[in-house]
C-alpha positions in Angstrom: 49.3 -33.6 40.2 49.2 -30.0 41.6 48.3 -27.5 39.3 49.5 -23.1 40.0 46.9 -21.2 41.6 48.5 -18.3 39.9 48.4 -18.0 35.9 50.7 -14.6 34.0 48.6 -13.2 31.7 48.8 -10.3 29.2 52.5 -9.7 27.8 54.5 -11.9 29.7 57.6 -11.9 27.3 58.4 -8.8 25.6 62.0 -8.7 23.7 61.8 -5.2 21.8 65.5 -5.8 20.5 64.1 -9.2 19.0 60.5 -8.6 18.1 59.1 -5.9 15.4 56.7 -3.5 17.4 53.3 -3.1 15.8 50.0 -4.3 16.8 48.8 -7.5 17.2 45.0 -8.1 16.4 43.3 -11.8 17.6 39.7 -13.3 17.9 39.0 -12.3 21.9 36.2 -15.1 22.9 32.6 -13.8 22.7 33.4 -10.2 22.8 34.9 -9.8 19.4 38.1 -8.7 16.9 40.8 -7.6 19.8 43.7 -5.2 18.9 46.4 -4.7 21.2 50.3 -3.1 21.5 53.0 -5.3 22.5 52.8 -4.8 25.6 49.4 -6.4 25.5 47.2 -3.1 26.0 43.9 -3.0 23.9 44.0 -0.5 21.5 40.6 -0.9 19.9 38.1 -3.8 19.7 35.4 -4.5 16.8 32.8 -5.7 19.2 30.8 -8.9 18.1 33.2 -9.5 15.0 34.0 -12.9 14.4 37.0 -14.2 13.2 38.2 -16.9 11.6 40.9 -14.9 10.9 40.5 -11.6 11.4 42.9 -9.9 9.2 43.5 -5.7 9.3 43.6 -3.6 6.2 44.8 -0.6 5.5 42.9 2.3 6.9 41.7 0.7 10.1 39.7 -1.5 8.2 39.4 -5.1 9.3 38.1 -8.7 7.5 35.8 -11.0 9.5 32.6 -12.2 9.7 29.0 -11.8 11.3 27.9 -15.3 12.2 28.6 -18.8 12.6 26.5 -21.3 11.0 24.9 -23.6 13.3 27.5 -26.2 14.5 24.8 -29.1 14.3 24.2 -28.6 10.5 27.8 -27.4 9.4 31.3 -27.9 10.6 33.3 -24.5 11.2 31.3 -23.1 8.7 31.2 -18.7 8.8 27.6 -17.4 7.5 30.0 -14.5 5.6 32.9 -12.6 5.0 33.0 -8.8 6.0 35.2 -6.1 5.5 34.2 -3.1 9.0 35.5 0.2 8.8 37.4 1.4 12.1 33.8 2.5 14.0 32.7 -1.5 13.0 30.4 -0.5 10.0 30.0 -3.2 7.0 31.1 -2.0 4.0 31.5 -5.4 2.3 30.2 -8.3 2.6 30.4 -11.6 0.9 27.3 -14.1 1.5 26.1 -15.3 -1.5 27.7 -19.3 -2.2 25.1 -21.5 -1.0 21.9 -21.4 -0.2 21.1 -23.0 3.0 17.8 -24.1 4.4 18.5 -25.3 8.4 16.2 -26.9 10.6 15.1 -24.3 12.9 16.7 -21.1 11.3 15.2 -19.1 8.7 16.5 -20.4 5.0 19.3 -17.8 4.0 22.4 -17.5 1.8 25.5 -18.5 3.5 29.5 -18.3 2.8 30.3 -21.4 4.3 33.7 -19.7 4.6 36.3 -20.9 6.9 40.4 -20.6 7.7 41.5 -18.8 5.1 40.8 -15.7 2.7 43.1 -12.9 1.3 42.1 -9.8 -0.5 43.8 -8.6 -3.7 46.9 -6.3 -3.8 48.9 -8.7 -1.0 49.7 -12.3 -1.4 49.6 -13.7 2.1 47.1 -11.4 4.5 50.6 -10.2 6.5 52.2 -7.0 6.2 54.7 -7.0 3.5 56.9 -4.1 3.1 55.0 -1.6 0.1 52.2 -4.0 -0.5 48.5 -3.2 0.4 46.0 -5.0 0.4 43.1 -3.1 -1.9 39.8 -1.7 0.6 37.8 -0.1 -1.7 38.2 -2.8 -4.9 39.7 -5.8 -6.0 39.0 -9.3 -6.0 39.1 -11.6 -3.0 40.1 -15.4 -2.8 37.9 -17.4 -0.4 38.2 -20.9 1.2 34.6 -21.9 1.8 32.9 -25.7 2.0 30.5 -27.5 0.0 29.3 -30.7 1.0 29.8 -33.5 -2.2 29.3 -37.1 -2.9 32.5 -38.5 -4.8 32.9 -42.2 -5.6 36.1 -42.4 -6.4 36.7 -41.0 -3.2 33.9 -42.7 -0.7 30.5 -43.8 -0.2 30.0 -41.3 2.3 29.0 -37.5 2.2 32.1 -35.8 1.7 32.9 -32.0 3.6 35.0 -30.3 0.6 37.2 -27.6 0.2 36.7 -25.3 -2.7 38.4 -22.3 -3.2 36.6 -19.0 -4.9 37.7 -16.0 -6.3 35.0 -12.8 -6.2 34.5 -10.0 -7.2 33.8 -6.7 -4.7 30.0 -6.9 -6.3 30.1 -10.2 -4.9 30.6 -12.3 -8.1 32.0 -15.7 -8.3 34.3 -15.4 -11.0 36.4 -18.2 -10.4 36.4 -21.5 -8.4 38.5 -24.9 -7.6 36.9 -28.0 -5.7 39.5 -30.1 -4.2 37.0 -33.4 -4.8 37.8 -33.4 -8.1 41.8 -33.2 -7.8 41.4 -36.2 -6.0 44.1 -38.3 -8.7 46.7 -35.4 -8.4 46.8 -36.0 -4.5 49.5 -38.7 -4.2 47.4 -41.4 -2.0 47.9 -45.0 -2.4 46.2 -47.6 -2.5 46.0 -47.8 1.3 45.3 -44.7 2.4 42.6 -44.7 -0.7 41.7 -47.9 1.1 41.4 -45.8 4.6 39.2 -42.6 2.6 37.0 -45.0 1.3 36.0 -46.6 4.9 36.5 -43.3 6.6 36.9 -40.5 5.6 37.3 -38.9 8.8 33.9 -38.6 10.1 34.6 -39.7 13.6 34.9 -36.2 15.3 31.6 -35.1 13.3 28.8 -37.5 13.9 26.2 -37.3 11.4 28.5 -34.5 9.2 29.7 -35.6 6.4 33.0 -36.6 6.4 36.1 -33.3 6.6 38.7 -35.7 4.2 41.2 -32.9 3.6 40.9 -29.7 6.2 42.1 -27.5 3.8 43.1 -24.6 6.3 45.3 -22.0 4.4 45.7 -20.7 1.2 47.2 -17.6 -1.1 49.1 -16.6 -4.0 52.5 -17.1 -4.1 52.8 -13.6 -5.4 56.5 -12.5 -7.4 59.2 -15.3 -6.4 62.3 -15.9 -7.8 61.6 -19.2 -9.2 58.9 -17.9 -11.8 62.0 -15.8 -12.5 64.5 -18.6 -13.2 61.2 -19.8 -16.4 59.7 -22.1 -14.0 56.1 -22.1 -14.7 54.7 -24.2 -11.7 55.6 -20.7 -9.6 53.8 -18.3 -11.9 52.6 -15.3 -9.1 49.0 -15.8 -9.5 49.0 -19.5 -8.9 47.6 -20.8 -5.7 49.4 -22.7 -2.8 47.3 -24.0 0.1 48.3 -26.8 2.7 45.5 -30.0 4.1 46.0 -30.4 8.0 44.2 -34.3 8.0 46.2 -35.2 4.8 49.5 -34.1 4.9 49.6 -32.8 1.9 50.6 -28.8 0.5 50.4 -28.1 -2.9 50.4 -25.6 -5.7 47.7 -24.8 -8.0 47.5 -23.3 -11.4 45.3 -20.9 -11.5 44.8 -20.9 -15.4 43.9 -24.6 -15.7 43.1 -26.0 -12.2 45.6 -28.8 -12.2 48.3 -29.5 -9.4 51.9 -28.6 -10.3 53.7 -29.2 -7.4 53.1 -31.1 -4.4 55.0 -32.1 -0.9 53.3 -34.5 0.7 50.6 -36.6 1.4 53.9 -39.7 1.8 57.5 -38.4 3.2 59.2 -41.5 2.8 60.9 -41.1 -0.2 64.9 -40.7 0.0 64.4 -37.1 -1.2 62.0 -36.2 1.4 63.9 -38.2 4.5 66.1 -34.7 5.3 62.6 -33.2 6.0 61.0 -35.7 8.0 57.1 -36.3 8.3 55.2 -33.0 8.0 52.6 -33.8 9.8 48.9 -31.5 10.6 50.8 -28.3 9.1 49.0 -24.7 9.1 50.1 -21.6 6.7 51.8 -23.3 4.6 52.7 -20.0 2.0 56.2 -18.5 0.5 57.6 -16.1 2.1 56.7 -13.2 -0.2 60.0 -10.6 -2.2 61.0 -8.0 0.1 61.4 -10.2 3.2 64.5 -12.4 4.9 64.1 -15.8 3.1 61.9 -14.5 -0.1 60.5 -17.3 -2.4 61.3 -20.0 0.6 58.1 -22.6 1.6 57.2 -21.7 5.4 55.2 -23.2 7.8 53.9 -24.9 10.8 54.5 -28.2 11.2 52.0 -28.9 14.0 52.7 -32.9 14.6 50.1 -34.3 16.4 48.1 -37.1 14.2 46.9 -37.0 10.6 46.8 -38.5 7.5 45.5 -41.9 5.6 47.4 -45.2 4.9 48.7 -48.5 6.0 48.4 -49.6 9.6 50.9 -49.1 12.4 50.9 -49.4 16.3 50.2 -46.0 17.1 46.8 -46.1 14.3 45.2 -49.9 14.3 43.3 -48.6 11.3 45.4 -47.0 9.2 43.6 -43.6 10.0 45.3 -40.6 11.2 49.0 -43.0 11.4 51.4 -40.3 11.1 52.0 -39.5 14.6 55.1 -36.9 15.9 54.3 -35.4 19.6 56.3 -32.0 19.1 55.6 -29.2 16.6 58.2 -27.7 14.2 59.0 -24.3 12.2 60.4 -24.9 8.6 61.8 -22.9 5.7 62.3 -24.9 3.2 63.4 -24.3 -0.6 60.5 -25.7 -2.8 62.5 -26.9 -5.3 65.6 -28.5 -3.6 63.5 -29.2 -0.8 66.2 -28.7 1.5 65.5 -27.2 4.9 66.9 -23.7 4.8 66.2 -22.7 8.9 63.9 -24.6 11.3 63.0 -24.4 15.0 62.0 -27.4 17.2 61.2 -26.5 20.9 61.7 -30.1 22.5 65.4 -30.4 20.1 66.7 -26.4 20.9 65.1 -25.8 23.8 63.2 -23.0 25.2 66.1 -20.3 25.8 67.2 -20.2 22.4 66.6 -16.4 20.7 64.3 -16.7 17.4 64.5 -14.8 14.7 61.5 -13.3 14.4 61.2 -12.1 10.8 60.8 -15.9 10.2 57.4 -16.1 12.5 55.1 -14.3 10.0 51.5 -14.4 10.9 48.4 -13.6 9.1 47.0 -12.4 12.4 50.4 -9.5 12.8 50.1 -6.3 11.6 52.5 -3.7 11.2 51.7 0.1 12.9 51.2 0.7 8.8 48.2 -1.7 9.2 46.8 0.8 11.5 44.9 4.2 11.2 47.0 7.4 12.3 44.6 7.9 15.0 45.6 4.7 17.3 49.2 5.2 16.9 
């Protein structure tokens, strides 16, 4: 099959009557935290930031890290989480979860942060219209890992997802291990069946075993639901979304237990309208202020995941929800109706978006930015 000898690169589509203009800031391979204009001119770059996001604050000051832990030892696993003023000088950091002691590397204290984190004073890491994120205080929620041995869950090491809450000293005032949720999940008795066998250590060797891939989470900040009495929505509870298990759910921050939960089977006849959400990423509400406030959106990546019986397309009951197109829904959480959705392969590629609806934690308003790159 012939492949182009020639590729576009830098802004290639640029709608100004359909897109917001800001700034757009993105992890730029091995040189560091890229910011650029929409039409795709750098405007600054934190050299030799990582970023897994990077996420801007106010002020010019940006969230990332310093280091990656070594990927023979850990599985996308950031050393810490830094906060770099607009000339790229630390003033925060977060390090101080586990203690780690590598073959080869000199013993130090390590995140073990990944996907996901969002600082106090904004629920979901994106510009939302008169609500800052805090730069010189404030708490920050963290998704990190923690290796675990579970039973219940399998015989094998198990990579879990906590989620912390700290302090800006650095103090761990709060945290939730998904490990021991496991009963709230929703699996059967196959896919427990599956978990137990396997629970999906085939891409990581010798690593123990990354059941859940926990890969967003925030607040769900002022909604209309907590509103209407209903508890489960109460602002400072916790929503996050598992891309290997199908599954998003909300937490309650006071007690730890799972009020509300789509997913990990879609089967049901209240769920067929929404089909299999399969792999997801961002899973969050779309915060007051904005088109569609209090509505559930997210990716729905398709691909492969989840646990449970066996089927042509997964022999072993592993990954066997298979869909080979991705989706954008907005869905109500509590009708679970689908409110607005966008399928490429279905509406095809000439079809305008609406933008507002493709939030981002890595899009930033010009509001994001300092006065000086404006």
């Amino acid at each position: 099959m012939g492949h182009p000898s020639i590729y576009p690169t830098g802004a290639t589509v640029y709608r100004p009557e359909l897109a917001w203009s800001g700034y757009t800031i993105y992890q730029a391979a091995d040189l560091g935290a890229l910011l650029v204009d929409m039409n795709g001119r750098e405007v600054h770059l934190w050299k030799g930031l990582r970023g897994f996001p990077n996420k801007l604050l106010p002020g010019g000051y940006v969230l990332g890290s310093t280091a990656e832990r070594d990927p023979k030892y850990g599985f996308q696993d950031e050393s810490d989480l830094v906060q770099v003023d607009f000339e790229g000088n630390i003033v925060w950091r977060f390090n101080r979860y586990e203690w780690i002691e590598d073959p080869g590397h000199e013993p130090q204290w390590m995140a073990r942060a990944h996907h996901d984190y969002q600082r106090e004073g904004n629920p979901v890491g994106y510009y939302v219209p008169g609500t800052d994120p805090k730069t010189s205080d404030g708490n920050t929620l963290i998704l990190v890992h923690k290796n675990v041995h579970n039973p219940a869950i399998s015989d094998k090491l198990l990579l879990d997802d906590a989620i912390i809450e700290v302090d800006y000293a650095g103090n761990i005032v709060w945290e939730w291990s998904c490990n021991e949720h496991f009963e709230e999940l929703g699996f059967d008795e196959s896919a427990r069946n599956v978990l137990f066998r396997d629970p999906n250590t085939r891409f990581f060797g010798d690593h123990a075993g990354d059941w859940m891939h926990i890969n967003s989470m925030s607040v769900l900040g002022p909604n209309r639901f907590y509103d209407q009495g209903d508890e489960r929505f109460h602002p400072d509870n916790i929503i996050w979304d598992a891309r290997e298990s199908n599954i998003i759910a909300i937490i309650d921050k006071r007690t730890g237990k799972i009020v509300w939960r789509l997913g990990p089977d879609y089967s049901s006849p209240e769920l067929k309208g929404l089909g299999w959400i399969i792999g997801q990423h961002h899973a969050h509400l779309i915060p007051r202020g904005l088109p569609g406030e209090g509505n559930l959106l997210l990716f729905d990546n398709g691909g492969w995941a989840g646990y449970g019986a066996p089927n042509p397309a997964s022999p072993y009951g592993a990954k066997n929800a298979v869909r080979d197109h991705s989706r954008v829904l907005e869905i109500d959480p509590v009708s679970l109706e689908i409110i607005w959705q966008y399928t490429p392969t279905e509406a095809g590629f000439q079809e305008p978006l609406d933008s507002y609806r493709f939030y981002s934690p890595y899009i930033s308003s010009a509001q994001d930015c300092p006065t000086a790159i404006r």
